[in-house]
Biotite code that builds the C-alpha atoms (Angstrom):
import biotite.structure as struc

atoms = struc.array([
    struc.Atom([40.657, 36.543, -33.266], chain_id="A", res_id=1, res_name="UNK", atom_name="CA", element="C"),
    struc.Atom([37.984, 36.565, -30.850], chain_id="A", res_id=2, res_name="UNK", atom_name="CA", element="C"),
    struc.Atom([38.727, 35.899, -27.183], chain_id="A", res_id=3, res_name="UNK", atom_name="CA", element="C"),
    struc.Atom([35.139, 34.439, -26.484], chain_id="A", res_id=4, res_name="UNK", atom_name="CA", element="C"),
    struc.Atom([35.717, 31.835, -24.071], chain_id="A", res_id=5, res_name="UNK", atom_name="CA", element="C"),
    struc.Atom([33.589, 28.514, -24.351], chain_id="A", res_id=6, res_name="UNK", atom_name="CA", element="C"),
    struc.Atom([31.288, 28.869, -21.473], chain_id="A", res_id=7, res_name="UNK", atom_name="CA", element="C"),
    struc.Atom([32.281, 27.081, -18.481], chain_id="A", res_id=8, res_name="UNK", atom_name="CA", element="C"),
    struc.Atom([30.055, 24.350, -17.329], chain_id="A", res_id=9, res_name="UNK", atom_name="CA", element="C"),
    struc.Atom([29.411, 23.217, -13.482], chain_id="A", res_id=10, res_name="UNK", atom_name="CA", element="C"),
    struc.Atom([30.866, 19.808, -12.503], chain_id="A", res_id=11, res_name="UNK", atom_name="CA", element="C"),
    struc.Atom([28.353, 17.480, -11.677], chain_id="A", res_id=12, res_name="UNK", atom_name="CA", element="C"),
    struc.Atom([27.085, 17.839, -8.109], chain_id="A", res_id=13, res_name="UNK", atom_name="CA", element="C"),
    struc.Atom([28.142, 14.668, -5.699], chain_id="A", res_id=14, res_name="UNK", atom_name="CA", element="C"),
    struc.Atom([26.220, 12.399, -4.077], chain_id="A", res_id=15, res_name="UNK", atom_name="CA", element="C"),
    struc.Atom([27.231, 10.588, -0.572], chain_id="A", res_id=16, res_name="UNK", atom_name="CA", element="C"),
    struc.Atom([27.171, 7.458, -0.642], chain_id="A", res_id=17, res_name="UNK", atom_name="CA", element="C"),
    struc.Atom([23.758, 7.867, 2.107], chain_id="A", res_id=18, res_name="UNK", atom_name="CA", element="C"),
    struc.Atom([21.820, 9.222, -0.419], chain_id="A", res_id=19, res_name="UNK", atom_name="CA", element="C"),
    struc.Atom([23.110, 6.664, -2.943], chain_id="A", res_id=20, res_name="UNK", atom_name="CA", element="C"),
    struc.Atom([21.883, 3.910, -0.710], chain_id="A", res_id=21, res_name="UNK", atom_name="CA", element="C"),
    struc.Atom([18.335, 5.641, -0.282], chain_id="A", res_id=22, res_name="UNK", atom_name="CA", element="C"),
    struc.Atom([18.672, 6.274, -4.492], chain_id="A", res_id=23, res_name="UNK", atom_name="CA", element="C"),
    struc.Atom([19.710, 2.555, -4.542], chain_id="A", res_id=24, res_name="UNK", atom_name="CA", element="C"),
    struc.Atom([16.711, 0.518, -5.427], chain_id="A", res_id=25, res_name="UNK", atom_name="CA", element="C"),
    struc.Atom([15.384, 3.077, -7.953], chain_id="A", res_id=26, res_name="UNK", atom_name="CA", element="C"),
    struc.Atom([18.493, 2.972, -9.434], chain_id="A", res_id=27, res_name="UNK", atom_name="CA", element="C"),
    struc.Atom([18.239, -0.899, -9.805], chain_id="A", res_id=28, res_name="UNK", atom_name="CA", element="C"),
    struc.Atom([14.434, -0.505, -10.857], chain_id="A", res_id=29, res_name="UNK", atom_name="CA", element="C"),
    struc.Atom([15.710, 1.651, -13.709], chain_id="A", res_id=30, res_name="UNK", atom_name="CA", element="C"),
    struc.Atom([13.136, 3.970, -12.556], chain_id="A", res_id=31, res_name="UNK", atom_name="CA", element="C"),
    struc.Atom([15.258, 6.910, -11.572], chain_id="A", res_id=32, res_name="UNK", atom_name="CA", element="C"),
    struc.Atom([15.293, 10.451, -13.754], chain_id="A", res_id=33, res_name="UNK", atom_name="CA", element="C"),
    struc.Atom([18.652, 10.277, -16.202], chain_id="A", res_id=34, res_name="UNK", atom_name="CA", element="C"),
    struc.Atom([20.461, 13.145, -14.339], chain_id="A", res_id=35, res_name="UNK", atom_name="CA", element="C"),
    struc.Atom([20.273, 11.022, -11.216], chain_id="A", res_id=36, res_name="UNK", atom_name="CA", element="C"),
    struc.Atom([20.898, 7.890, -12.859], chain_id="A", res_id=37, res_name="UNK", atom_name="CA", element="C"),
    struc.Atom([24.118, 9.660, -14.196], chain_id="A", res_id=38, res_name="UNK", atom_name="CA", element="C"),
    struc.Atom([25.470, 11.388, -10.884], chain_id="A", res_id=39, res_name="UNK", atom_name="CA", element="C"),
    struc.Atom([25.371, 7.503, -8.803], chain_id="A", res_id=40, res_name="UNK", atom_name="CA", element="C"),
    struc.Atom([26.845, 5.819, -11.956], chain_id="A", res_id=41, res_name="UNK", atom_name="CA", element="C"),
    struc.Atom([29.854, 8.470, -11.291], chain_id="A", res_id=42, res_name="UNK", atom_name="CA", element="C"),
    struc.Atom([30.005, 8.009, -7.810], chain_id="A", res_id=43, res_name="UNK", atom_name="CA", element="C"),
    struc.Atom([29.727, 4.046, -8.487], chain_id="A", res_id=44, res_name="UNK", atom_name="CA", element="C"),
    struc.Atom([33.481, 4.805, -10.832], chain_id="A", res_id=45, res_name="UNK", atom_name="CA", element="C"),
    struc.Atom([34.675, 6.274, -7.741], chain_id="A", res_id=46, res_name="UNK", atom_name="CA", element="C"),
    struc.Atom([34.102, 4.716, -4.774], chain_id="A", res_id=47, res_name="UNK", atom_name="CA", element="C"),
    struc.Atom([34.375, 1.003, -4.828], chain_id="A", res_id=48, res_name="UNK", atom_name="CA", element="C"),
    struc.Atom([32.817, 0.113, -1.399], chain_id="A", res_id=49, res_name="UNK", atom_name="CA", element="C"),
    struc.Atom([29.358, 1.694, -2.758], chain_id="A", res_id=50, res_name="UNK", atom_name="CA", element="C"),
    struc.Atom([29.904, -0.161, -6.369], chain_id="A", res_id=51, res_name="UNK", atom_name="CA", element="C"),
    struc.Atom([30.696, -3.435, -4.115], chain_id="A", res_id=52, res_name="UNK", atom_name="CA", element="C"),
    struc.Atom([27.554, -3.107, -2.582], chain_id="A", res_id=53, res_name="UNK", atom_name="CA", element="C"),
    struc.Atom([25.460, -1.831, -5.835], chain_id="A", res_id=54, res_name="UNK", atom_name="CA", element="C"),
    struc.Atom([27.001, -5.693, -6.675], chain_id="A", res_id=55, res_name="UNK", atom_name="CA", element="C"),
    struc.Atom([25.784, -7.289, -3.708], chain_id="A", res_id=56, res_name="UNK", atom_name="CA", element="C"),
    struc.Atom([22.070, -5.684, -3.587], chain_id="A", res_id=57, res_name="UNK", atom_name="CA", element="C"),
    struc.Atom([21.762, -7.024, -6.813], chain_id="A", res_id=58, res_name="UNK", atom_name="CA", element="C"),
    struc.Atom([22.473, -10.379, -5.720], chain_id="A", res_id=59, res_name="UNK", atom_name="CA", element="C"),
    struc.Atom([20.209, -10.518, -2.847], chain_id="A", res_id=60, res_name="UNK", atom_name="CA", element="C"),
    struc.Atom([16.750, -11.744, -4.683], chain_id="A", res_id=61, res_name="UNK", atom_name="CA", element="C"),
    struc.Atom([18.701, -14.711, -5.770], chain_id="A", res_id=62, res_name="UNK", atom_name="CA", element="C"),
    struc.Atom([20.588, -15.384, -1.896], chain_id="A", res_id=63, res_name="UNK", atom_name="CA", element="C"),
    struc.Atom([16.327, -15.093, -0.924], chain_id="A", res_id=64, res_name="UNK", atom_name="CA", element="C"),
    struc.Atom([15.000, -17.550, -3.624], chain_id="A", res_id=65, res_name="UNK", atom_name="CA", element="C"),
    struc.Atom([17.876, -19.877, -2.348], chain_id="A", res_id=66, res_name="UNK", atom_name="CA", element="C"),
    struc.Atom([17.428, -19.360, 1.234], chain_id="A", res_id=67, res_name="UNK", atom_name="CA", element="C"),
    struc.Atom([13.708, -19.793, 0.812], chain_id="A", res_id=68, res_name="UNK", atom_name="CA", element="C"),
    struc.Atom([14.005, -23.158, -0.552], chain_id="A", res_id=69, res_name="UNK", atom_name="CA", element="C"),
    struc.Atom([15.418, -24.875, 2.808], chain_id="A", res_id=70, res_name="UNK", atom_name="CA", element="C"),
    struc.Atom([13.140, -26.266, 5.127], chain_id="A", res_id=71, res_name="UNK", atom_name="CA", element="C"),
    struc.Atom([14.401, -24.285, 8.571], chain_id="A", res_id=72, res_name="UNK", atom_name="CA", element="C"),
    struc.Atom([14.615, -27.493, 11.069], chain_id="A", res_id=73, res_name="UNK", atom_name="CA", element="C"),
    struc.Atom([11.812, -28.388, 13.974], chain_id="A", res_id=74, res_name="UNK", atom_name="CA", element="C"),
    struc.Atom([13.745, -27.582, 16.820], chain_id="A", res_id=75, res_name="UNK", atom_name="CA", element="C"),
    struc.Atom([14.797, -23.725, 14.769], chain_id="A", res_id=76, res_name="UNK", atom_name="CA", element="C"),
    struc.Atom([11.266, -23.471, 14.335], chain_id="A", res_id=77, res_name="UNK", atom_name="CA", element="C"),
    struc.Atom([9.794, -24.463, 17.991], chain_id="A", res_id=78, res_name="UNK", atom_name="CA", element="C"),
    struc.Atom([13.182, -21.709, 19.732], chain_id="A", res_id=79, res_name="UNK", atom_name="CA", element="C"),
    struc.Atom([11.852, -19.370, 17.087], chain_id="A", res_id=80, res_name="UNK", atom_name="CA", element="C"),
    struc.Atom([8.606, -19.670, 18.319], chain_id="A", res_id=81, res_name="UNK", atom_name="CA", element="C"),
    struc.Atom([9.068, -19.614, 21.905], chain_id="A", res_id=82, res_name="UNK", atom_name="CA", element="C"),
    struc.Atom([10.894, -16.516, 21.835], chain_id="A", res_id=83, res_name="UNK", atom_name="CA", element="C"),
    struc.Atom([8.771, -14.819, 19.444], chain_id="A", res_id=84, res_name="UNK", atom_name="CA", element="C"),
    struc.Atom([5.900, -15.318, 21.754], chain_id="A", res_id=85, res_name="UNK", atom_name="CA", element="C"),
    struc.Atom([7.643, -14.303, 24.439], chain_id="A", res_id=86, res_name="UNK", atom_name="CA", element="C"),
    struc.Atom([8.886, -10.912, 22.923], chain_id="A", res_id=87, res_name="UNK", atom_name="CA", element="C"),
    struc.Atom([5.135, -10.106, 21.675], chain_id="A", res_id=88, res_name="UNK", atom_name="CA", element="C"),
    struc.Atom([4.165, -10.782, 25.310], chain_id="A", res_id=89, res_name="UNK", atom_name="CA", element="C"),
    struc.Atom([7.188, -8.774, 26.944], chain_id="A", res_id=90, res_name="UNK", atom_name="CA", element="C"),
    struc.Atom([5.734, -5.996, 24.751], chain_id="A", res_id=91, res_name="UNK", atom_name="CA", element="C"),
    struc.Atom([1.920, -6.198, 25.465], chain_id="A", res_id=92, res_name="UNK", atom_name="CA", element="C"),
    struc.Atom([2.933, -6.703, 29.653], chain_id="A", res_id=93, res_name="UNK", atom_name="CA", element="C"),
    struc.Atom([6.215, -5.573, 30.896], chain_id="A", res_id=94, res_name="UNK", atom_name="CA", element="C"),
    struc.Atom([5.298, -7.384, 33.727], chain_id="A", res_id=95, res_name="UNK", atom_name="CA", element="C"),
    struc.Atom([5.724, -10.430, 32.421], chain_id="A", res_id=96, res_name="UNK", atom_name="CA", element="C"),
    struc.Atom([3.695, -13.345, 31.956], chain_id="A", res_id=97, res_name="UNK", atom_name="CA", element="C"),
    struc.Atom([1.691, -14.716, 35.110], chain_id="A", res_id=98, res_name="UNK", atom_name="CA", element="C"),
    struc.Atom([2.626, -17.766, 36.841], chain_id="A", res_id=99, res_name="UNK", atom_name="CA", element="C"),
    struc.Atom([-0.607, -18.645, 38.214], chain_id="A", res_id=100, res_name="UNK", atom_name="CA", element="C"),
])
């Protein structure tokens, strides 16, 4: 009998769920190499907050499409405006905009 041991192979390395979040839409794009692919599918088995959200960013075209087919109301519109202009002028003076 021979006491040749199989050899031993390295566990896959893991993945935090940070980088899984910048691997994320790669991932979803089915663009990502197969060894990556494979190490965020096993970190998606094991940690359910990061496969919660894999759920939920998969979602979010469809919560856009939907969102993008309201109207957003007049007086949304005019505040959203106002402050806009404000902020770009708060940026370009930060003295404020003359009163004269």
């Amino acid at each position: 009998m021979s006491d040749a041991q199989p050899p031993k192979t390295k566990p896959p390395e893991w993945i935090s769920c940070q980088e899984l979040t910048e691997q994320l839409l790669d991932y979803v794009s089915d663009t990502l190499e197969l060894e990556m692919r494979g190490r965020l599918e096993r970190h998606f088995k094991l940690c359910p907050p990061c496969f919660k959200f894999l759920r939920e960013y998969r979602m979010l075209p469809q919560l856009c499409q939907r969102t993008l087919q309201h109207a957003m109301p007049d007086e949304a519109a005019e505040r959203l405006t106002a402050f806009l202009r404000a902020r770009a002028w708060d940026d370009h003076d930060p003295s404020g905009p003359s009163t004269s």
